[in-house]
C-alpha positions, 0 to 999 in steps of 0.5 A: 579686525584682529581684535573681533578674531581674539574676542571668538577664540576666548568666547569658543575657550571658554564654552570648551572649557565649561563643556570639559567641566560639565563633563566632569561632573556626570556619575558613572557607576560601574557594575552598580548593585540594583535592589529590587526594594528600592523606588524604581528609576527611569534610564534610557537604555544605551547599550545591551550585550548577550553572553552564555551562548555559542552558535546563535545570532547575537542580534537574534538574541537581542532581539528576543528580549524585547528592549530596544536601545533608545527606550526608556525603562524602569530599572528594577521594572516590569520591561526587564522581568519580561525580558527574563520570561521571554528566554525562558519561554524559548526552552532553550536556556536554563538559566536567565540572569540580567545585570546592568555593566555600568550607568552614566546619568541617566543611562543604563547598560545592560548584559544579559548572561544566558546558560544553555540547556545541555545537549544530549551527547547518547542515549542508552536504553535499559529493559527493551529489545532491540525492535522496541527501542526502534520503534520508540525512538520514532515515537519520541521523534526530536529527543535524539542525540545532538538535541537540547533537553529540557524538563518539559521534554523529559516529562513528555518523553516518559508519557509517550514511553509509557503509553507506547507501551500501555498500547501493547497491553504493558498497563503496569510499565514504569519508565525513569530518565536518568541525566548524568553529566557528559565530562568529555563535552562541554555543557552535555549530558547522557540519558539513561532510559529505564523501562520495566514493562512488567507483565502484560495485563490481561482482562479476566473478566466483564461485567456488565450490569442494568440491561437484558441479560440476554443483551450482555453477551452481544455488548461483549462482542461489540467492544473491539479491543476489550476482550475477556478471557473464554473461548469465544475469543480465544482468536482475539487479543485479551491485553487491557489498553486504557485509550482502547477501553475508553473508545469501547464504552462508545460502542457498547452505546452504539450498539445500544442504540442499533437495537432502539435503545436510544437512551442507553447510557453508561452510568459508571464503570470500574477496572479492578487488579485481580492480580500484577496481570489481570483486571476485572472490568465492571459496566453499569448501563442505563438501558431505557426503553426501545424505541420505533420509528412512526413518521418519516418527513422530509423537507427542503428537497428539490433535487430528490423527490421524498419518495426516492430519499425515503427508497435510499433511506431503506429505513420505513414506519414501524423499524426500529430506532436503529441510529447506527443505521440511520448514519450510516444510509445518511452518511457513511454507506457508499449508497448513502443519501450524503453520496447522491447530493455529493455526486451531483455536485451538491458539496455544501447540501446538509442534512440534520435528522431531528426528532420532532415528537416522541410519544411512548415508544414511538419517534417521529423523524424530520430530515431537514435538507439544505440543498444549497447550490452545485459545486465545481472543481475549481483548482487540480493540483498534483503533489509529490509527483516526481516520476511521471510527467504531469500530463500522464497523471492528468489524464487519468484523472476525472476531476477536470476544472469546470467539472460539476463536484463528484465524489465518486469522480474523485475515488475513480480518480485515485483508483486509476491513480493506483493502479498506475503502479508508480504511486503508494495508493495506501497513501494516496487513499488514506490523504486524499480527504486532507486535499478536497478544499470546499469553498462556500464564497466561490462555491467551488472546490479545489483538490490536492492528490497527494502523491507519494512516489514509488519505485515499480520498476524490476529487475531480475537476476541469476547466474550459476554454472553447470555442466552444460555452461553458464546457467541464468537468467537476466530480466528487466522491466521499466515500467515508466518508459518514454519512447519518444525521449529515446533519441532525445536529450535533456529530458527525464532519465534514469541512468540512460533509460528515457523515461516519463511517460508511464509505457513499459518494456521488458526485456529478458534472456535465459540460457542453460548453456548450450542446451537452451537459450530464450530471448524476448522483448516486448513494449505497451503503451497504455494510452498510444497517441497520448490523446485516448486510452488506445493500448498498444501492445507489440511482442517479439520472442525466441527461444531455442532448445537442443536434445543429446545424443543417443550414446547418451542413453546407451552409457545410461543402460550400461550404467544400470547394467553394471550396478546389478553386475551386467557390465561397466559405465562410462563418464554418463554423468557429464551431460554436456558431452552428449550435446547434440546441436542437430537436435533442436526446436526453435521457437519464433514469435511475434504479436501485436495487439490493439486495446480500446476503453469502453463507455457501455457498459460501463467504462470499466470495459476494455476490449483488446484485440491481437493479432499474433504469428508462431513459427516452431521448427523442429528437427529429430526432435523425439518429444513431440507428436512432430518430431521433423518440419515446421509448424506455423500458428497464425491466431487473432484474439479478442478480449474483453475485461472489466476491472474496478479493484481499488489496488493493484497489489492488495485489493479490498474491493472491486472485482476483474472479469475477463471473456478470451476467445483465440481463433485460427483460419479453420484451414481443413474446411478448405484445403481439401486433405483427408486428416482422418486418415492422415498421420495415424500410424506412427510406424510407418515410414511415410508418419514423419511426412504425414504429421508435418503435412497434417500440422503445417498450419495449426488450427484451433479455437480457444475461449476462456473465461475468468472472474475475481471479485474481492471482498473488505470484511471490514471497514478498516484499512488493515482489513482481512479481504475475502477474494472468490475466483472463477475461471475455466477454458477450452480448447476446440479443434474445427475437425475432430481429427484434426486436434491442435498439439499446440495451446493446450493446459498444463494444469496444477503445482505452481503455476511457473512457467518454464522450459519443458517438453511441453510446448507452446502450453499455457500454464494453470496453477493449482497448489497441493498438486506436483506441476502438470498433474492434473491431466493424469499424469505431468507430460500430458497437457489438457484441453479443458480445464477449470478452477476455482477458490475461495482465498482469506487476505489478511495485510501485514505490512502495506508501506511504500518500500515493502507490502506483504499479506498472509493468506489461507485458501481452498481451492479446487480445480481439474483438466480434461484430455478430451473436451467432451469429459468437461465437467466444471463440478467434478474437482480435485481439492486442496487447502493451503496457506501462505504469504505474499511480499511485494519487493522494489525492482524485485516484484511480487515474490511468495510460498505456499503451503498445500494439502492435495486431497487427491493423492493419485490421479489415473496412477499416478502421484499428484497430491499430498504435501506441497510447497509452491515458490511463486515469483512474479506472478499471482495465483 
């Protein structure tokens, strides 16, 4: 047995040692040098490494040249010359090298050495304002510091440069980017970008050649953004923007075509330098002869009849060949034929309008109608949303799953989604197209509103101190209150302030010190219940204003007395020395309205009802017809409004109406009380007994009646808006001799409302007018009054964060003391401009420049020159 042991020890030496020697015998080539003349030679890929680059995954870098270890590959051979193409296809590196570290037999090792692209360490601009800078580093986007250059992003950032700047008329600017190498970083160099704008270039003059010339000067005015220098366009931009230029020689086609000239062509065009500023721009037109429409014929319809298509068509025999229009009815018109199939569920309907015959100057039309089956909503998806629960969005939706497809359903839903006041509806309007999915398998539709969240809660603050104390004012609105999460915890909140489900509270608080304090709280909610859009409204207020003394008046007349040599002053100036507490009114109220949606006639409607009770308690009070006693003003309101405008801040379509009519008991129909005789001389001694008997309970009947209609001038988005307003009011007494002091006009200036005299007022503005002024003079109210204007919208900035408008207005508007003077035609007129500017937390701020006409009503100073600060509110 031993000797089987040794015979398997000699044989396993032996196979040991001829292994060692085979060993031995393979070539190793350590960094060999490979040349590309010689025949290939296959290798098994053994091993790769990747060096050059930091702060990348090393098998990332492996993997993107596509060899894998194991494989076989020629060597020099196509395989690794791809490899080199597929680091260079990242743009991240510079330079590509690939060597082999050693081969073993039939083994090969390779190393890949990469050079990154620098980083750029700054970027310095040279020829720019500040603002121009900003706005090109948001047109070049990811060229910033920090990221890797390359040729290409050069290249393409001279491009967007200089066509910025071709967009602002600059057609001549030349752009060069400098690369200096950064000797304070590793592998990073600093830009230099260089612009010379030169000078703007104007047109000077258009040409336009082949067509009537009676036609020329039209085509002139149907190109948007090529102007020429003359009078007519002294308002209009004259600059020369190649992008703009070509876009217009489609319109001058179009219009071409809106006359009947349906073969209208551009033959050839030319700009031409007249000087480093201005070009002459030469058009060569084809006009061709004008064309008439002769036949009509639809086919395919079975929804609409070809009668009622040719009635919404509004195009007949014998018109002319306008093909603008004729897009615009098939199409684009908000009446358009496309919008009756498309609110009727028919999504997928086509219409093509072919010409079929064409004889002379005459068209025959066959308007070829695919119908297809009605569409359904199928998904309602919501995105963007992080302010409001979702079931608050959703319910002011009226694209439901299941519903038949309406487009007017959609736009509906979008201007109820605006007017929510806690969205960007310029956003949402101009991406809403993006979100409406058809599908023609299912024959469905799913829609997407993109939301883009807005910030519409406000904040109001001001302090001072004067000689009466602290002086200000604190106001806060949350407009997306939740009043069921009041007392509860982990729900949605901001700070402590519940919130979520789009009710609002307000709360504010003024004070003038000792001499006038204000406090008022109220809530709404817009759908109550959370199941129908039932408005509920509840209001609760007070205020307080106290008098001085009468000593105070005395050092006033000694004061007048001394300045004309009649005697000595006193400390008159300091007026909280003179406060007088038992000289005082005090003002309570409280209010609760209820408001439901209408469906007739149309659900536009809402009628609102309120019931609302004012206590005001005067004591010595000298500026009022009731100086001592109470006054009580229990009323029930009703209104009715109509509102369909598109935006809560710049409307450019839609228009609001609203019918007001406040009634009191008619209490002197039953008391009994002689109120002719009653309270009539204000020397006796028995008028303070009087007047708080005549007016314990105030009665009153009040109607008003508002209207506003907005109109695009355009179809663009910054589009200037025509607004036309209407408004009048009266205020009626049951008994002649019985007139209420209380709900009376205040007519003229800002608009504001404020402490004053004056009680229980409403407040009209009218600009160019000092405040109050147009019942003749500022301490008398009105009981009739009208208004009306005629105002120019022109939007300047609509973003998220900050919207603002310029505006120019005339206007006219007067008040009446005696509701028998009313006369809505007799008006006093102003003319003005001004800009409005809509803040986060701050609200609708805004000026006013006025000219009143009337400079004196009844004597007294009233119109001229006015600035008018408006917070808050809109005229």
């Amino acid at each position: 047995m031993k000797y089987y042991s040794r015979f398997f020890l000699l044989v396993l030496l032996a196979v040991m040692a001829l292994r060692v020697q085979a060993q031995v015998d393979i070539p190793v080539q350590v960094k060999p040098n490979i040349s590309y003349t010689q025949d290939r030679t296959r290798y098994v890929l053994g091993g790769i490494v990747v060096e050059g680059v930091k702060n990348f995954d090393e098998d990332l870098l492996i993997g993107i040249s596509g060899l894998s270890v194991g494989e076989v590959y020629d060597v020099p051979g196509e395989s690794i010359s791809e490899a080199v193409r597929r680091y260079m296809d990242q743009k991240l590196f510079s330079n590509v090298r690939i060597e082999a570290d050693s081969i073993v037999g039939s083994t090969i090792y390779l190393h890949v050495y990469l050079t990154a692209q620098p980083r750029i360490s700054s970027i310095n601009y040279s020829g720019v304002k500040k603002s121009e800078r900003e706005d090109i580093e948001k047109v070049l986007g990811d060229f910033r510091v920090g990221s890797q250059v390359t040729p290409n992003m050069i290249n393409s950032a001279k491009i967007l440069v200089k066509r910025y700047y071709e967009d602002k008329g600059f057609k001549n600017a030349t752009v060069d980017i400098v690369q200096r190498e950064d000797i304070t970083g590793d592998n990073r160099v600093m830009l230099d970008i260089n612009i010379d704008k030169n000078e703007k270039v104007k047109v000077r003059k258009i040409y336009i050649d082949g067509v009537d010339t009676k036609l020329v000067k039209k085509l002139k005015r149907a190109m948007k953004k090529t102007h020429e220098k003359s009078f007519a366009n002294i308002f209009r931009s004259k600059k020369f923007i190649p992008e703009k230029y070509e876009e217009d020689k489609g319109y001058l086609i179009d219009r071409m075509n809106s006359w009947g000239f349906r073969d209208a062509l551009v033959v050839s065009d030319s700009v031409v330098n007249v000087d480093d500023s201005h070009v002459n721009v030469y058009v060569k037109m084809y006009q061709g002869q004008k064309y008439y429409i002769r036949n009509i014929d639809w086919v395919g319809n079975k929804v609409y009849s070809s009668a009622a298509l040719a009635n919404a068509l509004k195009m007949k025999k014998g018109d002319v060949y306008n093909q603008t229009l004729l897009n615009k009815r098939l199409s684009e018109d908000e009446d358009a034929i496309g919008n009756l199939y498309y609110n009727n569920g028919y999504v997928f309907y086509n219409l093509d309008p072919v010409e079929v015959n064409i004889v002379g100057d005459s068209v025959d039309l066959e308007m070829r109608i695919e119908e297809n089956n009605q569409a359904t909503f199928n998904h309602v998806n919501i995105s963007g949303n992080e302010r409001v629960y979702e079931n608050v969005i959703r319910r002011e939706l009226r694209t439901k799953p299941g519903d038949l497809f309406s487009m007017e359903a959609i736009k509906r839903s979008v201007m109820e989604l605006a007017n929510m006041n806690h969205f960007d509806s310029e956003a949402l309007q101009a991406e809403i197209g993006k979100g409406i999915k058809p599908d023609p398998a299912s024959g469905t539709v799913d829609i997407t509103y993109p939301l883009v969240t807005k910030g519409s809660d406000q904040i109001e603050l001001s302090a001072g101190w004067g000689q009466t104390g602290i002086v200000g004012r604190v106001g806060l609105t949350f407009t997306n209150f939740s009043m069921q999460n009041l007392f509860s915890k982990g729900y949605k909140r901001a700070g402590f302030i519940p919130q979520g489900d789009g009710q609002t509270l307000s709360v504010s608080g003024q004070t003038n010190g000792t001499y006038y304090q204000s406090y008022s709280l109220s809530f709404l909610d817009p759908w109550f219940g959370g199941k129908r859009p039932t408005q509920l409204s509840v209001s609760l207020y007070y205020s307080k204003q106290t008098d001085v003394n009468s000593n105070y008046y005395s050092n006033y007349y000694n004061l007048y007395s001394s300045l004309y040599g009649y005697g000595t002053s006193s400390s008159y100036y300091d007026y909280s020395n003179y406060y007088d507490p038992d000289k005082y009114v005090k003002i309570f109220g409280v209010s609760l309205g209820l408001g439901k949606r209408l469906r007739w006639p149309d659900d536009y409607f809402t009628i609102t009802a309120q019931l609302a009770y004012t206590r005001y308690i005067l004591n010595s009070w000298q500026y009022f017809l009731i100086t001592d006693g109470t006054c009580n003003n229990i009323n029930f309101s009703l209104t009715l409004n109509r509102t369909s405008t598109d935006n809560t801040f710049f409307p450019r379509r839609g228009s609001e109406f609203t019918a007001e009519m406040t009634l009191t008991p008619p209490y002197s129909l039953w008391d009994g009380k002689d109120y002719k005789n009653l309270a009539t001389n204000s020397s006796s001694s028995t008028y303070s007994a009087e007047a708080q008997e005549k007016y314990r309970w105030i009665e009153y009947h009040k109607w008003k009646l508002k209207f506003r209609s907005f109109t695009a001038l355009s179809s663009a988005v910054k589009t200037p808006v025509l607004m036309t307003r209407f408004e009048m009011g009266i205020l009626g007494a049951y008994n002649r001799y019985k007139k209420s002091p209380f709900e009376t006009y205040y007519v003229g200036g800002d608009g504001m409302s404020g402490y004053s005299t004056g009680y229980a007022t409403e407040t009209i503005g009218l600009r160019g007018y000092d405040n109050g002024s147009l019942a003749g003079n500022t301490t008398s109210n009105a009981y009739a009054y009208t208004r009306m204007t005629l105002e120019l919208r022109y939007p300047l900035m609509l973003d998220t964060s900050t919207s603002m408008y310029a505006l120019a207005f005339v206007e006219g508007g007067n008040a009446w003391q005696d509701v028998n003077d009313f006369n809505p035609f007799d008006l006093k007129r102003s003319a003005g401009v001004g800009v409005r500017i809509l803040l986060p937390m701050v609200g609708l701020l805004g000026v006013d420049w006025a000219y009143g006409f009337q400079k004196t009503i009844n004597g007294y100073n009233a119109g001229g020159s006015q600035f008018h600060f408006i917070i808050g509110q809109e005229f």
